[in-house]
C-alpha positions as CSV (number, residue, x, y, z in Angstrom):
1,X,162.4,119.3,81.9
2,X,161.1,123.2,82.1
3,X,159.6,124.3,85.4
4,X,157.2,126.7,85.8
5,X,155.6,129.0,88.7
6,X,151.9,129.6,88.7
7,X,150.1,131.6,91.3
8,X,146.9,131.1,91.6
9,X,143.6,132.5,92.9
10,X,139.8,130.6,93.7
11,X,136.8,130.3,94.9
12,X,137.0,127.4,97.1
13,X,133.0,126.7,97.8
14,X,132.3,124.1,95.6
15,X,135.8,122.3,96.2
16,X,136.9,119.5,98.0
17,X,139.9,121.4,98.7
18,X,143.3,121.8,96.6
19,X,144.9,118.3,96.7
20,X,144.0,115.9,93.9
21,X,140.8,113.1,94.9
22,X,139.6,110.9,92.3
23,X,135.7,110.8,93.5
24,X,135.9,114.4,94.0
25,X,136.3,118.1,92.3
26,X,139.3,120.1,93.5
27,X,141.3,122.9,92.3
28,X,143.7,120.7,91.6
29,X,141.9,117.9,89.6
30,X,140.4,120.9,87.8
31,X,143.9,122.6,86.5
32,X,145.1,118.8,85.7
33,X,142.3,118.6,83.4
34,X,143.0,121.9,81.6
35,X,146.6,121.2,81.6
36,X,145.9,117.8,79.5
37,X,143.5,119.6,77.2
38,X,146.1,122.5,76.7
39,X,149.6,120.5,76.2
40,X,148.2,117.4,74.8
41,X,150.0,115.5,76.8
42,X,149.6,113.3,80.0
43,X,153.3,112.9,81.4
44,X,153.6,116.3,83.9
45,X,154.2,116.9,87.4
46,X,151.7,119.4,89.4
47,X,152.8,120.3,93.2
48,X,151.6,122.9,95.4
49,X,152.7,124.9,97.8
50,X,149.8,124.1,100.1
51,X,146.8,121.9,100.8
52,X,143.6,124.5,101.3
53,X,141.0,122.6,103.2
54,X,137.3,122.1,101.3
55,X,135.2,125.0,101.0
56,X,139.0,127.5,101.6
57,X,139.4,129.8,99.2
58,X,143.2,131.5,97.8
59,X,144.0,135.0,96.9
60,X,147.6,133.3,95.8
61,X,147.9,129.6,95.9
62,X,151.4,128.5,94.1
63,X,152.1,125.6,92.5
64,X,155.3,124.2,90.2
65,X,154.4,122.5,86.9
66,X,157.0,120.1,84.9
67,X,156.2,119.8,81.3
68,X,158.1,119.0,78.1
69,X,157.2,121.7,76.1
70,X,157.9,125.1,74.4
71,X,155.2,126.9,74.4
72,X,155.7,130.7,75.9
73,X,154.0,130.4,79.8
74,X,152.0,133.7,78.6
75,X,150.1,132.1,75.7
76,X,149.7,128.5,77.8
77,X,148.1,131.0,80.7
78,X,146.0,132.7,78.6
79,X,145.1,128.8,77.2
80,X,144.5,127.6,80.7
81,X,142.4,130.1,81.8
82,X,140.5,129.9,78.7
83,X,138.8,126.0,79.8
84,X,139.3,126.6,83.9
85,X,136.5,127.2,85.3
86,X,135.3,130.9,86.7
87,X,136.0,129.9,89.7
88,X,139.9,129.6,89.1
89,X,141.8,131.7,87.4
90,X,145.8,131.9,86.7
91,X,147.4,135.4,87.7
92,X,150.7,134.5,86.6
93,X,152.8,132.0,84.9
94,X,156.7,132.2,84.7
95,X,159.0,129.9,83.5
96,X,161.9,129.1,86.8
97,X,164.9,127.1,87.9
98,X,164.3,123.6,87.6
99,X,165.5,123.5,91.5
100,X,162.9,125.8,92.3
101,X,160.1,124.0,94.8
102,X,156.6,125.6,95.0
103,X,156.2,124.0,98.8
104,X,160.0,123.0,100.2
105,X,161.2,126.7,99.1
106,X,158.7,128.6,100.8
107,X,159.8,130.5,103.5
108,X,155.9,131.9,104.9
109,X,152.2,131.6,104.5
110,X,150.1,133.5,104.8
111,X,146.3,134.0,105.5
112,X,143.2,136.0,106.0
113,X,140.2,135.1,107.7
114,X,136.9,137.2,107.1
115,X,134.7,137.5,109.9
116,X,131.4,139.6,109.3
117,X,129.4,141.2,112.0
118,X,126.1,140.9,110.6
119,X,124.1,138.9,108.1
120,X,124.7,139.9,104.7
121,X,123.1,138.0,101.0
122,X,126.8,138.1,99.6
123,X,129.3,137.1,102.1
124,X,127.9,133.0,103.4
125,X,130.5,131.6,101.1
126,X,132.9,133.7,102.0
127,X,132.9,135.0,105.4
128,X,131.9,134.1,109.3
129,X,128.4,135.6,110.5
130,X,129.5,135.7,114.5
131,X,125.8,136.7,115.8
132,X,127.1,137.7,118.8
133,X,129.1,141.1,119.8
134,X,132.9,141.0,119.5
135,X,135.3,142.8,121.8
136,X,137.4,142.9,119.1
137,X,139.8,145.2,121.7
138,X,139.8,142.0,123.9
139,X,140.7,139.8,120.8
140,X,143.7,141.9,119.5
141,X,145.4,142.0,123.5
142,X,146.2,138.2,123.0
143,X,147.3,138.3,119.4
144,X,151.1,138.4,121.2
145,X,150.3,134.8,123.0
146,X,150.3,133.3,119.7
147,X,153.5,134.6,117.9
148,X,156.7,133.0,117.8
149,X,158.1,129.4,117.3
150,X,155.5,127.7,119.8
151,X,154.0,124.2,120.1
152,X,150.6,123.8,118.3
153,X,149.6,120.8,119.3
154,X,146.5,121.6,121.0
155,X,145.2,123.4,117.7
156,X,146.1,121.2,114.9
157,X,147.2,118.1,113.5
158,X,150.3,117.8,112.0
159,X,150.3,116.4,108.2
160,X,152.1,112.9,109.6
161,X,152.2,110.8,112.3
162,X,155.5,111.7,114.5
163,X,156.1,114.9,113.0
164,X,156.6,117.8,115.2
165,X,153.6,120.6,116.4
166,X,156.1,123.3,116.6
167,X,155.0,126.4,114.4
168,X,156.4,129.5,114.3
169,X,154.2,132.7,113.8
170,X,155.6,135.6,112.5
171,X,152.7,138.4,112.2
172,X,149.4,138.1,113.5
173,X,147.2,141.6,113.7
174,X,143.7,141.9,113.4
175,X,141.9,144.9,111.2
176,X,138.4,146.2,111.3
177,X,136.7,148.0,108.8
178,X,132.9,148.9,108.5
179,X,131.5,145.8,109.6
180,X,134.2,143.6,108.2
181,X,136.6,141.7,111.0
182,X,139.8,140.6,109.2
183,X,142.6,138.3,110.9
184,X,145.6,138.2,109.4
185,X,148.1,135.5,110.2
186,X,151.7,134.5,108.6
187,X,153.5,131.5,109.5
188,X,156.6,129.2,108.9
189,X,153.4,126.7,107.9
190,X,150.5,125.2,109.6
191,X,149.1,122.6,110.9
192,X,145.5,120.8,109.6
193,X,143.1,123.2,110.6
194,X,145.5,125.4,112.4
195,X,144.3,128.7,111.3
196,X,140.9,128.1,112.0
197,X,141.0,126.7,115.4
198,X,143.1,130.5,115.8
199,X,140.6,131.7,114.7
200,X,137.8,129.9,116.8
201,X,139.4,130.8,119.8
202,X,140.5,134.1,119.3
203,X,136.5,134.5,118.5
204,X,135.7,132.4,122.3
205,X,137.9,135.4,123.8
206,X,136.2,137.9,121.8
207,X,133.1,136.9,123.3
208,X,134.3,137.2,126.7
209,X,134.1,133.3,127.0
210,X,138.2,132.6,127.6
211,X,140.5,134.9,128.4
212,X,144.4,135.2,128.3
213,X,145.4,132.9,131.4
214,X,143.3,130.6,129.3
215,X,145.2,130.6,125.7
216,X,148.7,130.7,127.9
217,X,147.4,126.8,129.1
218,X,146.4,125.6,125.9
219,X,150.1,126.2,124.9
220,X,151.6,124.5,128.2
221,X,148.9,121.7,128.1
222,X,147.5,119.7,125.3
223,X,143.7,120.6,125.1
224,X,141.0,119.2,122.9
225,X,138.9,122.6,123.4
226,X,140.0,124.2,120.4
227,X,138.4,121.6,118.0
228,X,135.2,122.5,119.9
229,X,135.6,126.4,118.1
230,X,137.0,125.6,114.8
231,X,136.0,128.3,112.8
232,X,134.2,127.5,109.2
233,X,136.1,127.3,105.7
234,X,134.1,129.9,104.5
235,X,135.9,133.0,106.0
236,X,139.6,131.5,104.9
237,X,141.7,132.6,102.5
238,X,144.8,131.6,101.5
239,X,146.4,134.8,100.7
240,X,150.1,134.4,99.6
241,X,153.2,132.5,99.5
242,X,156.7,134.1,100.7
243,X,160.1,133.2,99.1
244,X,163.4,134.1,99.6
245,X,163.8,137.5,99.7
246,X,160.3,138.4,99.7
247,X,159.5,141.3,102.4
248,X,156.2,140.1,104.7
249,X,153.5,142.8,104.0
250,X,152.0,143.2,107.0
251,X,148.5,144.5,105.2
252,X,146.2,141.9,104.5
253,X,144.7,142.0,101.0
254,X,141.4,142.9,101.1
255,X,138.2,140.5,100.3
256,X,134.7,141.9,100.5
257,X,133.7,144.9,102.3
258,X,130.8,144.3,104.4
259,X,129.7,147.7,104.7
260,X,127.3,148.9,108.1
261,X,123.9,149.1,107.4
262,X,122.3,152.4,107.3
């Protein structure tokens, strides 16, 4: 049966997240329905590469669909897109090895999470108000106590019971631009909620309320504290999916520039 590779992009607000729920919308459940209405047909198979939590949005979610048919992946694409909602759209659709896996060949992931410095009419979907000043200086000095193979367990849960908290982080940098706070973070894969207890606590040290002796023992100890600062959906993005071969840009994609206020 032909295999194909769609990346994806959306809005995640009004989502209970990517995976498939029968009482609930997803992204998912919403590109299942188009795919019925577009092939005719209910026998497929729909996997992605990673299960974005509710209200998380993707700048490039990939996914692998089986389906028996011919039709060329730029016209099904172009169909698709036509009944999705506006809040998902397909970038790209390529036909693939039938071997290929949208999650068990994935090599990285990565993210973005938006922080804003000030209240803005445009951004509560899609970024983190922090009220509060940030020594974003004091943040970036223990980026390095987060990267390489370390174990997570203090920040996340893993997807099943037994399986191991080790996760390796590859790049983690943080970028400021007007009054836009972006942290970018790639990984071998994450945890539930990973990310965003990062985040959370990279935030506490920002505010000058932990400090690095303090991250160093939530690594050598496991800690319920950073479930206490898990940091809201709204600010996370899935960005993109590395394969073999791909190089690990090191720039975040940008989201939406909160600009200072005059």
């Amino acid at each position: 049966m032909p295999r194909f590779k769609l990346t994806i992009e959306y809005d995640g607000s009004h989502y209970r997240g990517w995976q498939f729920q029968r009482e609930a919308p997803t992204v998912m459940g919403k590109l299942m329905d188009a795919i019925k209405e577009v092939y005719k047909v209910n026998s497929y198979e729909l996997y992605g590469a990673g299960r974005t939590d509710a209200g998380v949005h993707a700048l490039g979610q990939v996914a692998h669909l089986d389906i028996d048919s011919a039709m060329p992946p730029y016209i099904a694409m172009e169909r698709l897109n036509e009944i999705l909602p506006s809040s998902i759209n397909i970038l790209e659709m390529v036909k693939v090895n039938p071997r290929f896996h949208a999650r068990y060949d994935a090599k990285y992931r990565s993210y973005v999470y938006h922080i804003s410095r000030r209240r803005t009419a445009f951004g509560k979907d899609y970024s983190w108000w922090v009220k509060e000043p940030l020594n974003v200086e004091a943040m970036a000095a223990i980026t390095p106590h987060f990267v390489g193979m370390k174990d997570y367990r203090s920040f996340g849960t893993a997807e099943k019971e037994g399986e191991s908290t080790l996760v390796k982080i590859e790049h983690l940098k943080i970028f400021e631009v007007d009054d836009s706070i972006l942290i970018h973070i790639v990984g071998s894969h994450f945890l539930w909620k990973q990310v965003r207890r990062m985040v959370g606590t990279m935030v506490q040290v920002g505010l000058g309320k932990l400090t690095e002796n303090d991250i160093d023992l939530l690594f050598k100890e496991y800690s319920t504290l950073p479930g206490k600062f898990t940091a809201p959906p709204s600010g996370l993005y899935l960005e993109r999916i590395y394969y073999a071969g791909e190089i690990i840009n090191e720039e975040p994609a940008w989201l939406i520039n909160i600009s200072r206020q005059q």
